[in-house]
N, CA, C and O atoms as a GROMACS GRO file, in nm:
protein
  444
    1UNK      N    1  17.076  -2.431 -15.942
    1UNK     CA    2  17.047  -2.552 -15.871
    1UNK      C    3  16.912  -2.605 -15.916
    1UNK      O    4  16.817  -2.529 -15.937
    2UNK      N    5  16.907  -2.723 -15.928
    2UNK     CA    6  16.788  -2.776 -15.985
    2UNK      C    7  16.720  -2.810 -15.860
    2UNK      O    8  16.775  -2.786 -15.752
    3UNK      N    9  16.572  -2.879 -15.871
    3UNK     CA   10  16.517  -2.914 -15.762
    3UNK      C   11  16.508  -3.082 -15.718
    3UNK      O   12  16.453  -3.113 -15.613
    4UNK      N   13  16.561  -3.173 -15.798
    4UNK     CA   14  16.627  -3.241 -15.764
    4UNK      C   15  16.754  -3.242 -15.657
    4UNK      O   16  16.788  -3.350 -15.608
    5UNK      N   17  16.830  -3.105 -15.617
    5UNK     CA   18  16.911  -3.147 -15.537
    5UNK      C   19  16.912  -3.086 -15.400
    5UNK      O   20  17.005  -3.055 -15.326
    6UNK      N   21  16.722  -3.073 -15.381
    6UNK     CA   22  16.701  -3.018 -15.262
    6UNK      C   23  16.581  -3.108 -15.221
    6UNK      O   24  16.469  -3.125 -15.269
    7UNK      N   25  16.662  -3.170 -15.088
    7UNK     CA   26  16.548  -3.305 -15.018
    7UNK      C   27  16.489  -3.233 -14.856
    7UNK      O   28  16.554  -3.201 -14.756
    8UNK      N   29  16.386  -3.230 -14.876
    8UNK     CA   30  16.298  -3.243 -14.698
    8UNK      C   31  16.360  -3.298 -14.613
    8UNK      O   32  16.389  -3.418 -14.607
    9UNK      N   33  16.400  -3.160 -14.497
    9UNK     CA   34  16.438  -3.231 -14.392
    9UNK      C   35  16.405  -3.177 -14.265
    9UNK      O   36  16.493  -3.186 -14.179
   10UNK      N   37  16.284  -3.118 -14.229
   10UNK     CA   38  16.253  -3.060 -14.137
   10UNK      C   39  16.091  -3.012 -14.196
   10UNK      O   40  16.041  -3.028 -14.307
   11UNK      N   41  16.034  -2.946 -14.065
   11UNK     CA   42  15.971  -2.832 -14.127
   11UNK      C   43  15.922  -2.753 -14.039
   11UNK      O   44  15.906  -2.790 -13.922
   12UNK      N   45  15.884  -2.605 -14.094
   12UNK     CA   46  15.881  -2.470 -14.058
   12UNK      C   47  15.826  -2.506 -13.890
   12UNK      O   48  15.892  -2.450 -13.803
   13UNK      N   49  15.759  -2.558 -13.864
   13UNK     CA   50  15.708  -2.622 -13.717
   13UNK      C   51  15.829  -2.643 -13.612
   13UNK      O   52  15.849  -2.577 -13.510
   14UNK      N   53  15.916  -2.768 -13.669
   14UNK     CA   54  16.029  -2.794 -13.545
   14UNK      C   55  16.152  -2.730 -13.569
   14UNK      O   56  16.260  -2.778 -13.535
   15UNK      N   57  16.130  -2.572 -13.654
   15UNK     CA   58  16.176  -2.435 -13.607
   15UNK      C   59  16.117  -2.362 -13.594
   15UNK      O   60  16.064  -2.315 -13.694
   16UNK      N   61  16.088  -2.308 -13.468
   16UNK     CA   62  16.003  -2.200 -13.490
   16UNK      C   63  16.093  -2.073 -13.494
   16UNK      O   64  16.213  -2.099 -13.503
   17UNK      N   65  16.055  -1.920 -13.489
   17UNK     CA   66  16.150  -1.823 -13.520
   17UNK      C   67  16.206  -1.805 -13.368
   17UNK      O   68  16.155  -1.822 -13.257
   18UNK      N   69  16.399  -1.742 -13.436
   18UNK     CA   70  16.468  -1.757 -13.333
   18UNK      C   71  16.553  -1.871 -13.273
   18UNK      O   72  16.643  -1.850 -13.192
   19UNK      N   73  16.506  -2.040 -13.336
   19UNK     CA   74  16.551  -2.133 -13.248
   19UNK      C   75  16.644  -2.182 -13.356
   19UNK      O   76  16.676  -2.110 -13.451
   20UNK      N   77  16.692  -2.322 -13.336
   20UNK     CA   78  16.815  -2.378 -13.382
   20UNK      C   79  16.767  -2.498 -13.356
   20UNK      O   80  16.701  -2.538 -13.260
   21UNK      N   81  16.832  -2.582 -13.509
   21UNK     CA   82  16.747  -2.705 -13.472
   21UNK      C   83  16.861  -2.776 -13.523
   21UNK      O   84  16.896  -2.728 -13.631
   22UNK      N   85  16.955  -2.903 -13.476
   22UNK     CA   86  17.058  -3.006 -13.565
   22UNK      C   87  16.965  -3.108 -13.638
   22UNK      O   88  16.846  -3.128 -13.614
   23UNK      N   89  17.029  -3.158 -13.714
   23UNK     CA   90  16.992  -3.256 -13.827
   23UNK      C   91  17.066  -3.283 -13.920
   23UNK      O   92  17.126  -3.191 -13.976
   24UNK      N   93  17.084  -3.423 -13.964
   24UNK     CA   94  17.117  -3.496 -14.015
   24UNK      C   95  17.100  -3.485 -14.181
   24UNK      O   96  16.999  -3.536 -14.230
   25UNK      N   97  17.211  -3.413 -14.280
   25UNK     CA   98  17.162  -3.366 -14.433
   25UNK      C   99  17.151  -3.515 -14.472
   25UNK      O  100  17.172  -3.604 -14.389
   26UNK      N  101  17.119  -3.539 -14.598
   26UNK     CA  102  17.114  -3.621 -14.666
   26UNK      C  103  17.266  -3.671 -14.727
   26UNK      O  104  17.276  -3.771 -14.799
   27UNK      N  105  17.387  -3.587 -14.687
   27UNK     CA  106  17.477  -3.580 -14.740
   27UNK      C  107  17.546  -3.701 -14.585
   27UNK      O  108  17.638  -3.774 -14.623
   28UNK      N  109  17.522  -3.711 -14.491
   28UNK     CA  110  17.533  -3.757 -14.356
   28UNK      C  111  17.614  -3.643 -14.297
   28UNK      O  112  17.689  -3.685 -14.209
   29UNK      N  113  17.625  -3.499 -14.319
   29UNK     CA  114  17.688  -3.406 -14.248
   29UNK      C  115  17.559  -3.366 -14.151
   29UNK      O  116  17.442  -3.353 -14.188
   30UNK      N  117  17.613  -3.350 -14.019
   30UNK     CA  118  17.546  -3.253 -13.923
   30UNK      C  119  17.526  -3.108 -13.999
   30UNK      O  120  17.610  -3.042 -14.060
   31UNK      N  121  17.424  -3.088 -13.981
   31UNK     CA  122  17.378  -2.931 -14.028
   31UNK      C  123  17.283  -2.881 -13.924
   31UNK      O  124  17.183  -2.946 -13.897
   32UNK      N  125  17.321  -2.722 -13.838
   32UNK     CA  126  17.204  -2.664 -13.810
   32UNK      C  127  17.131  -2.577 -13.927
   32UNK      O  128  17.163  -2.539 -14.040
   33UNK      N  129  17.009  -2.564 -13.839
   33UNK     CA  130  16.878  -2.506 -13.936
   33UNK      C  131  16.818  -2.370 -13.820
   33UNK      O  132  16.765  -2.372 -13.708
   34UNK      N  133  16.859  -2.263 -13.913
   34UNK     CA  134  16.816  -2.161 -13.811
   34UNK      C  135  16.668  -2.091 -13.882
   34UNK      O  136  16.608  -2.108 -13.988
   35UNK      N  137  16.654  -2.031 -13.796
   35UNK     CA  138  16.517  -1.977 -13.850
   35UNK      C  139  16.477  -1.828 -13.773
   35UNK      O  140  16.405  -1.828 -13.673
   36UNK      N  141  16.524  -1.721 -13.823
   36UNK     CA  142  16.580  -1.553 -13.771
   36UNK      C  143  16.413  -1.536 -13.842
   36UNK      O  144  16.389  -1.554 -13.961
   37UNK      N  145  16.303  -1.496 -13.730
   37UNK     CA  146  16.194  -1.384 -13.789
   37UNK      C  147  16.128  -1.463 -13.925
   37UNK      O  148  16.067  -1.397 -14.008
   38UNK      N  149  16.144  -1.588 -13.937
   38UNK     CA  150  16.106  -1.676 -14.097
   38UNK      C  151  16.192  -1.702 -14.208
   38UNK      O  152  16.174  -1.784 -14.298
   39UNK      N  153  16.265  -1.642 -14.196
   39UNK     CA  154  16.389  -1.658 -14.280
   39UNK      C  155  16.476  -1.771 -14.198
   39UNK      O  156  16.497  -1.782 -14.077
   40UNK      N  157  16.511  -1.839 -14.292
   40UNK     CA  158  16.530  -1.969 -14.277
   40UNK      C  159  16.742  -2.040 -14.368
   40UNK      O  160  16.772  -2.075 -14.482
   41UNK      N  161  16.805  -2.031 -14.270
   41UNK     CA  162  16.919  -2.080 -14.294
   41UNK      C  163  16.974  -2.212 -14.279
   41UNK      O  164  16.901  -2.300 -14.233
   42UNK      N  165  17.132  -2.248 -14.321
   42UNK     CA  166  17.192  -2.370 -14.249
   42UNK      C  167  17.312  -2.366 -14.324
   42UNK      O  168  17.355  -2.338 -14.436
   43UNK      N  169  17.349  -2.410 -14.206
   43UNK     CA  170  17.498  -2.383 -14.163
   43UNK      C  171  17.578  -2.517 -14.147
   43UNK      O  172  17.480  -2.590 -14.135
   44UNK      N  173  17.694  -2.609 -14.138
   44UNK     CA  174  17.752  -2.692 -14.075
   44UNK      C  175  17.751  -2.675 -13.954
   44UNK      O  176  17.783  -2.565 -13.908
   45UNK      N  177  17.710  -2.787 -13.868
   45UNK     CA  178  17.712  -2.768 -13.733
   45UNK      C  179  17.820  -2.793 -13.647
   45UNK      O  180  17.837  -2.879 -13.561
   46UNK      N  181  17.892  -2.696 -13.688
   46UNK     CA  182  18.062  -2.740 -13.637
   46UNK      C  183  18.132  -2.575 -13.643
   46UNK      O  184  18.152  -2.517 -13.750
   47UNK      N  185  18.160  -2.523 -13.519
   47UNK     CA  186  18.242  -2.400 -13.521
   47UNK      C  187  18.337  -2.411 -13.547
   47UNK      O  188  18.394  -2.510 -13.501
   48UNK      N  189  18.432  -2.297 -13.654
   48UNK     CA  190  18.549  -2.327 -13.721
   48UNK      C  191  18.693  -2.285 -13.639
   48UNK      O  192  18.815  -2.293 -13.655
   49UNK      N  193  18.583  -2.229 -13.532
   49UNK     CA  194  18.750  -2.231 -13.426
   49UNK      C  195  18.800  -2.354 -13.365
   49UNK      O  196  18.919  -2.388 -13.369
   50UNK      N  197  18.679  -2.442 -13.290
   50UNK     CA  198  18.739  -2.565 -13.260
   50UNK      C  199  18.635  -2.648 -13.219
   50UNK      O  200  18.624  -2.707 -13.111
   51UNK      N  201  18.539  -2.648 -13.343
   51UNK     CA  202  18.438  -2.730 -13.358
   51UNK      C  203  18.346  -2.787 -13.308
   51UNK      O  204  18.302  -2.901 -13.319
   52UNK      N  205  18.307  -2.669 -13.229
   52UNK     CA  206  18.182  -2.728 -13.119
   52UNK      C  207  18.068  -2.680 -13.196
   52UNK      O  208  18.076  -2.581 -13.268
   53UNK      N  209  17.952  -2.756 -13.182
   53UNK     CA  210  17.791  -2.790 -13.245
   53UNK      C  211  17.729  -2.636 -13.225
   53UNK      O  212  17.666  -2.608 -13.123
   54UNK      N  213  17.753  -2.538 -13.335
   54UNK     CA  214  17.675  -2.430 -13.311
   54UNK      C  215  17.515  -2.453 -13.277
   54UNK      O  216  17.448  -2.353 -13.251
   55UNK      N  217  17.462  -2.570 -13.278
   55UNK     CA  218  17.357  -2.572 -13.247
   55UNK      C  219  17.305  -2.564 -13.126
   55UNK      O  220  17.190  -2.548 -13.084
   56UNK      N  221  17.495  -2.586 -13.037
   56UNK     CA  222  17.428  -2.529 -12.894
   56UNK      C  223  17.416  -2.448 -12.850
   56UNK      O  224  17.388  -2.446 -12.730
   57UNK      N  225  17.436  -2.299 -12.947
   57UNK     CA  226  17.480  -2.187 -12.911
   57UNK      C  227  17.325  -2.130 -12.909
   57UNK      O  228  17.227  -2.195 -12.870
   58UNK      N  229  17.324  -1.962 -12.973
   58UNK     CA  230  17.163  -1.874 -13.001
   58UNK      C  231  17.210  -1.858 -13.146
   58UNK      O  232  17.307  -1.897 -13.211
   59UNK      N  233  17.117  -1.794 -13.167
   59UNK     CA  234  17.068  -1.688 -13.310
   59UNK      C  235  17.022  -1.564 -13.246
   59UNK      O  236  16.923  -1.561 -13.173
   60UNK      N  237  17.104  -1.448 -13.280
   60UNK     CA  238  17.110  -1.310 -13.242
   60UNK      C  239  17.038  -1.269 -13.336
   60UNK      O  240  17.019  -1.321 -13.446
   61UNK      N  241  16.968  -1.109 -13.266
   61UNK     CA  242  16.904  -1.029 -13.319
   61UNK      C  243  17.002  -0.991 -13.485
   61UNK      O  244  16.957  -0.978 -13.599
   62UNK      N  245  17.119  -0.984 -13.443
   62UNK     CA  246  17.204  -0.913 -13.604
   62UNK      C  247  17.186  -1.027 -13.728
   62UNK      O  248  17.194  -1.009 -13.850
   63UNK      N  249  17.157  -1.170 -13.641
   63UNK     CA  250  17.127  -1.230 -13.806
   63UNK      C  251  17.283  -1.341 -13.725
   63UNK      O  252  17.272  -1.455 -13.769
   64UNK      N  253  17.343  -1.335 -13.678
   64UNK     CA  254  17.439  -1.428 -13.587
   64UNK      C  255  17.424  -1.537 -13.509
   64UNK      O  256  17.343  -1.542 -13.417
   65UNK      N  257  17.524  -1.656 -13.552
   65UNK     CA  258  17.508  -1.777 -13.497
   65UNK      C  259  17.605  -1.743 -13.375
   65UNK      O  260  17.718  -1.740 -13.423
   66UNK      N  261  17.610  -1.715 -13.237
   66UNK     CA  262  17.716  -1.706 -13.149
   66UNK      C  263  17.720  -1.846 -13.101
   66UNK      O  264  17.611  -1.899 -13.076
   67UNK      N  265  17.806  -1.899 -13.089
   67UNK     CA  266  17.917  -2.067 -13.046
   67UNK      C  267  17.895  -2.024 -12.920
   67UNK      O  268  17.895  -1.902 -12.909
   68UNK      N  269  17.874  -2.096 -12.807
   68UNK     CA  270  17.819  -2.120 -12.665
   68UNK      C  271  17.957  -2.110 -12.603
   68UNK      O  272  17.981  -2.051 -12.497
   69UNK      N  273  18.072  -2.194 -12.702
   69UNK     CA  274  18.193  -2.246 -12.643
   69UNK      C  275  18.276  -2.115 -12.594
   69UNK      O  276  18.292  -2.091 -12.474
   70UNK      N  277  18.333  -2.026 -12.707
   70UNK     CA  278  18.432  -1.919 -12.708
   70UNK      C  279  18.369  -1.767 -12.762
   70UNK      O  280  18.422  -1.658 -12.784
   71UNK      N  281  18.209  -1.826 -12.773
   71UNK     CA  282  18.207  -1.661 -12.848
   71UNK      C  283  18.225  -1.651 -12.974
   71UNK      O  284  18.200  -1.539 -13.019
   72UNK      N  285  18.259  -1.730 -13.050
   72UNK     CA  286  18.284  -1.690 -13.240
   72UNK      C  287  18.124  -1.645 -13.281
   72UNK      O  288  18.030  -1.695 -13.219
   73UNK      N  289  18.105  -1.550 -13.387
   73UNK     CA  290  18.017  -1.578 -13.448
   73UNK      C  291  17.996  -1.576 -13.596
   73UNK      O  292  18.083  -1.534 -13.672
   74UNK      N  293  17.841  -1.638 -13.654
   74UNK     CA  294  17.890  -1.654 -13.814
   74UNK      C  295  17.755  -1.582 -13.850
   74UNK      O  296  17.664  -1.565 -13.768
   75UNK      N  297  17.753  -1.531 -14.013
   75UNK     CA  298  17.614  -1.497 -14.071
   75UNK      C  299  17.542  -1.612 -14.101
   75UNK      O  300  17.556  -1.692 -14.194
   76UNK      N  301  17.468  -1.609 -14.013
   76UNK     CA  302  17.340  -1.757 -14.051
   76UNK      C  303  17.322  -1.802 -14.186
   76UNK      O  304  17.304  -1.917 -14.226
   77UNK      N  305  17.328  -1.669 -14.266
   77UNK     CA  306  17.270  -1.682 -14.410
   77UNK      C  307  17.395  -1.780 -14.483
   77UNK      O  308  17.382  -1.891 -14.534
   78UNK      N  309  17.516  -1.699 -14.469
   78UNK     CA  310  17.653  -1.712 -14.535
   78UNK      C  311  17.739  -1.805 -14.487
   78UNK      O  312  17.806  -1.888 -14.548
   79UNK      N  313  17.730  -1.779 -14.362
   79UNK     CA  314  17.863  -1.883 -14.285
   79UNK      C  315  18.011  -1.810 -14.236
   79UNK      O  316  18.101  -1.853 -14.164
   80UNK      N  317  17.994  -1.666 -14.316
   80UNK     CA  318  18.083  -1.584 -14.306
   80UNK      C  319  18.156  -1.533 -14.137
   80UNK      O  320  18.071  -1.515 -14.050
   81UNK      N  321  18.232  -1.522 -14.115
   81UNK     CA  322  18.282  -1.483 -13.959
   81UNK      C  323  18.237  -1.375 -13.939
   81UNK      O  324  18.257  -1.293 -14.029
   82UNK      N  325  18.149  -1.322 -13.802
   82UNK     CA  326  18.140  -1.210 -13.771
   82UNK      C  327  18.166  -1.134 -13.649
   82UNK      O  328  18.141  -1.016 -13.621
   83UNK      N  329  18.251  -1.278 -13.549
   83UNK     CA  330  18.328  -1.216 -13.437
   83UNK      C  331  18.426  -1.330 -13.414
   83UNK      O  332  18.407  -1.451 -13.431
   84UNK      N  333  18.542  -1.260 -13.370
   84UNK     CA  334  18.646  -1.352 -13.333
   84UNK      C  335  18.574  -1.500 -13.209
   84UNK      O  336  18.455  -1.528 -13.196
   85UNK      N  337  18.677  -1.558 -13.146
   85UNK     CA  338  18.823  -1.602 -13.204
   85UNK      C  339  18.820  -1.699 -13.389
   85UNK      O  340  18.907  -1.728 -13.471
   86UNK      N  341  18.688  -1.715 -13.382
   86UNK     CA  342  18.688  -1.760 -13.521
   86UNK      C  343  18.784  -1.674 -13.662
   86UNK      O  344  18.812  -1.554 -13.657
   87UNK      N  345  18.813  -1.742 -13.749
   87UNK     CA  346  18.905  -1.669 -13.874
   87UNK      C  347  18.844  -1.736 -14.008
   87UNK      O  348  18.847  -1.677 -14.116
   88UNK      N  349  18.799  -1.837 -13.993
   88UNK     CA  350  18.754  -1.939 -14.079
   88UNK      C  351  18.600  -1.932 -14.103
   88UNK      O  352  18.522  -1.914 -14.009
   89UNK      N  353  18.559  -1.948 -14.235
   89UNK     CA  354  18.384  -1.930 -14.226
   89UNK      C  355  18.336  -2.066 -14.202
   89UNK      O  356  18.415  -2.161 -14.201
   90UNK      N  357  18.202  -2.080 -14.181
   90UNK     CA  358  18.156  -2.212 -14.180
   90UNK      C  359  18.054  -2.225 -14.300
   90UNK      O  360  17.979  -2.148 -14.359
   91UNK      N  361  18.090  -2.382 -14.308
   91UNK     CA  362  17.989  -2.389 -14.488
   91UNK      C  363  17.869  -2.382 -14.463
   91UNK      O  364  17.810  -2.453 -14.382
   92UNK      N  365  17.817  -2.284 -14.539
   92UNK     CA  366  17.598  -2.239 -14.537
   92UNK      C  367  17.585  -2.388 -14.662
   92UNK      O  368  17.674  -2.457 -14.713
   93UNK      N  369  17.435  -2.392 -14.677
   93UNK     CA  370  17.371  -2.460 -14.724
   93UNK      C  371  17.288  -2.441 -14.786
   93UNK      O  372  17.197  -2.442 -14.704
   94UNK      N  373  17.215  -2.410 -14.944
   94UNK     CA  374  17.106  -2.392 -15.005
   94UNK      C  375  16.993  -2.409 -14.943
   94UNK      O  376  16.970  -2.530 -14.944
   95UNK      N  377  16.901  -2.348 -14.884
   95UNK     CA  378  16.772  -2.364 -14.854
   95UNK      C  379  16.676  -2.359 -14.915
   95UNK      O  380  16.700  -2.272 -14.999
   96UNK      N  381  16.539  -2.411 -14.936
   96UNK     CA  382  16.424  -2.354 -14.964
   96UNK      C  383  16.310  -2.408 -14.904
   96UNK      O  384  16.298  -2.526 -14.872
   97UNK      N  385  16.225  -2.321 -14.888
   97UNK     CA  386  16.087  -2.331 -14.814
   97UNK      C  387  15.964  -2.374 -14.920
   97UNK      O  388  15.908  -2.289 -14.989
   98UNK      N  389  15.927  -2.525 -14.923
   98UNK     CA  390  15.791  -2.535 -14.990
   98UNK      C  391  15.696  -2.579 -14.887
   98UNK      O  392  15.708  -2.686 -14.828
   99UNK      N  393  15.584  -2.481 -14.863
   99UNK     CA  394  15.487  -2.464 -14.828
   99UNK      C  395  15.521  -2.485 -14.653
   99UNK      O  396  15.594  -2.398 -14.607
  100UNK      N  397  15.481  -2.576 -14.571
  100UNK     CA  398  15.598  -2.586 -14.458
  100UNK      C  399  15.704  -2.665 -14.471
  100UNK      O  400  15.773  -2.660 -14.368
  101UNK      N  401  15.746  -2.732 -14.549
  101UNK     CA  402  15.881  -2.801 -14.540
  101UNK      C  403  15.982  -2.718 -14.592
  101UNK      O  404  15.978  -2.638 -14.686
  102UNK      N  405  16.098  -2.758 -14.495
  102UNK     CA  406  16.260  -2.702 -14.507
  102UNK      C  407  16.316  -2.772 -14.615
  102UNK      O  408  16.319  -2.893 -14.591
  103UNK      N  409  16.373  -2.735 -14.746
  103UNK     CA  410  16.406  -2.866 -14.801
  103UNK      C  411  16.565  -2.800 -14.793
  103UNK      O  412  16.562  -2.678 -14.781
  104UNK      N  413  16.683  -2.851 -14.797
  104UNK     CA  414  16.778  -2.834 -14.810
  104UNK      C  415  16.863  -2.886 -14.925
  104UNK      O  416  16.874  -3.008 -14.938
  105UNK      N  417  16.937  -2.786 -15.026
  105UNK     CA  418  17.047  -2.837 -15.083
  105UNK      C  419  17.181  -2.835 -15.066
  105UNK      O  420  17.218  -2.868 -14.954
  106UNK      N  421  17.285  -2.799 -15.162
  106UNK     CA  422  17.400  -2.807 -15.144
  106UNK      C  423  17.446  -2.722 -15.080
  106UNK      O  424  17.371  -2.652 -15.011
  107UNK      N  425  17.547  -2.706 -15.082
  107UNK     CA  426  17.676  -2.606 -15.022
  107UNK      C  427  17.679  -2.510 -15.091
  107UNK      O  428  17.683  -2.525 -15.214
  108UNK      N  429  17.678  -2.396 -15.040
  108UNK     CA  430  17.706  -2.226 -15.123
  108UNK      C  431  17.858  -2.234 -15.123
  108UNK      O  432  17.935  -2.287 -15.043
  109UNK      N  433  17.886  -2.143 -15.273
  109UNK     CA  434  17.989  -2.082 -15.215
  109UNK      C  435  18.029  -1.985 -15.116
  109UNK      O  436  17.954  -1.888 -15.099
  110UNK      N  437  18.137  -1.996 -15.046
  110UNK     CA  438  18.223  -1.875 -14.916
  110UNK      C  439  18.186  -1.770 -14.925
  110UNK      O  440  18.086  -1.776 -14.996
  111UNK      N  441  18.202  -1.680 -14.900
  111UNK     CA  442  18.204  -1.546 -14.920
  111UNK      C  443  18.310  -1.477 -14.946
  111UNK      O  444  18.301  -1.355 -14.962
   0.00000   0.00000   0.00000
């Protein structure tokens, strides 16, 4: 990935560690932005069981986005499922951290 295809959209401030923040990619997809201990993720903000805004959910100690709605959860990092009723992963997002800004790029691949 070049650095051309990673734009500022937050920064390290309006996440602090632990919280969950929605925003608007440059792509116009909702994306949350988690932020576990400084480490810094993002996810689509849409649970793949039946699409409610993980951003209203937490960020668990294991590194887990848990959905407020039913309980699914995903790897912050990956998007990968890590508790039912979910089956489906949710799409992560390239991150990187310059200096305090979040800049975000594309879409990772699944796992």
């Amino acid at each position: 990935m070049t650095e051309a295809e990673f734009t500022p959209v937050a920064t390290l401030a309006d996440v602090p560690p632990g919280q969950l923040l929605s925003i608007r990619a440059p792509t116009g997809e909702q994306v949350v932005l988690v932020n576990l201990d400084g480490e810094v993720g993002a996810l689509l903000d849409r649970c793949s069981h039946q699409e409610y805004a993980l951003s209203a959910g937490e960020i668990l100690d294991d590194g887990t986005i848990e959905c407020v709605w039913h309980g699914a959860r995903f790897d912050f990092r990956t998007g990968a499922v890590r508790g039912l009723p979910a089956v489906e992963p949710v799409p992560a997002f390239a991150v990187r951290i310059d200096g305090d800004a979040i800049l975000l790029g594309p879409r990772i691949p699944s796992p």
